[in-house]
N, C-alpha and C positions, 0 to 999 in steps of 0.2 A: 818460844812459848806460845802457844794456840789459847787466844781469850774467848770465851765464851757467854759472856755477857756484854747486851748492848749491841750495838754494832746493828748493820744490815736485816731486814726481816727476809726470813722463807719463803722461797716461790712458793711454798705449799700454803701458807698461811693468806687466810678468807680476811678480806678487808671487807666487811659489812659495813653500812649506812646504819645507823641505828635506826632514821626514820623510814630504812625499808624494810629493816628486820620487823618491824614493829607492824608494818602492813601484812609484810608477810603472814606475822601470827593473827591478826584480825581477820585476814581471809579465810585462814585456818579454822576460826573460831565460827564464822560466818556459815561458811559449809558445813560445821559440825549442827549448826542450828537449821540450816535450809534441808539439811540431809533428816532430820529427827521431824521436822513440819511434813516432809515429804511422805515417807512411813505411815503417819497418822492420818495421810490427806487433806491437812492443810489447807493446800491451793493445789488446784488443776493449773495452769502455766505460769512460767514467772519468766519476766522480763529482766531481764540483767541490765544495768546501765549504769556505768563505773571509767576510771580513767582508763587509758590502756594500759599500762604495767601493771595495775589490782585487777583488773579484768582476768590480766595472762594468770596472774599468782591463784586468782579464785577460782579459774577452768581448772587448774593443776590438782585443785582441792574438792570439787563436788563430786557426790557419787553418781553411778552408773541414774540410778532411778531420779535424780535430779535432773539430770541433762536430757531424759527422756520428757522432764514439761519443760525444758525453755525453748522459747517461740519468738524469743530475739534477743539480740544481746546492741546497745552501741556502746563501744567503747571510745568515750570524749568525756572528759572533766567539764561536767557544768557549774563547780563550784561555785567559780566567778562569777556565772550568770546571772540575770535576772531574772525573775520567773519568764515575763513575756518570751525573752530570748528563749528559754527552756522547753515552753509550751511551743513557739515554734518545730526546735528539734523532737519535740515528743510527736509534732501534730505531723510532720515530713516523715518522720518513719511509721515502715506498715508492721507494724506489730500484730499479727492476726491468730487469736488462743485460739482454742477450740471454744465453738460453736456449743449455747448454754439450750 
């Protein structure tokens, strides 16, 4: 007799991190707003700067006319840091918009 409850999960079957699904849809949510500022003109360039895995999730999600102002991206979690540490990493990258 063949049971069918219980037992072994499906190679098919997605094992999600709830706290990446959850980023996932933040970035989702994130470009939906960066994409709608963009439209309207907003801002003339945006600096991206996020961990690397939200970084990768949030490229996946901005539109075309988004990705034509960013004028840098680093991807490194400053969470931890302290501002000074931060203003370091800010003040070492050249982030150069366009010229006002």
């Amino acid at each position: 007799m063949q049971s069918f409850g219980g037992g072994a999960r499906s190679g098919m079957e997605l094992q999600t991190d709830p706290a990446e699904l959850e980023e996932d849809r933040f970035a989702h949510r994130l470009a939906e707003h960066l994409g709608k500022a963009a439209h309207l003109n907003e801002f003339q360039s945006l600096v991206l700067i996020a961990a690397p895995r939200f970084l990768g999730s949030l490229r996946q999600e901005i539109t075309p006319l988004v990705k034509t102002k960013i004028v840098g991206e680093m991807p490194k979690n400053l969470k931890a840091m302290g501002a000074a540490e931060i203003q370091k990493h800010l003040d070492d990258a050249d982030f150069a918009g366009p010229e006002q």
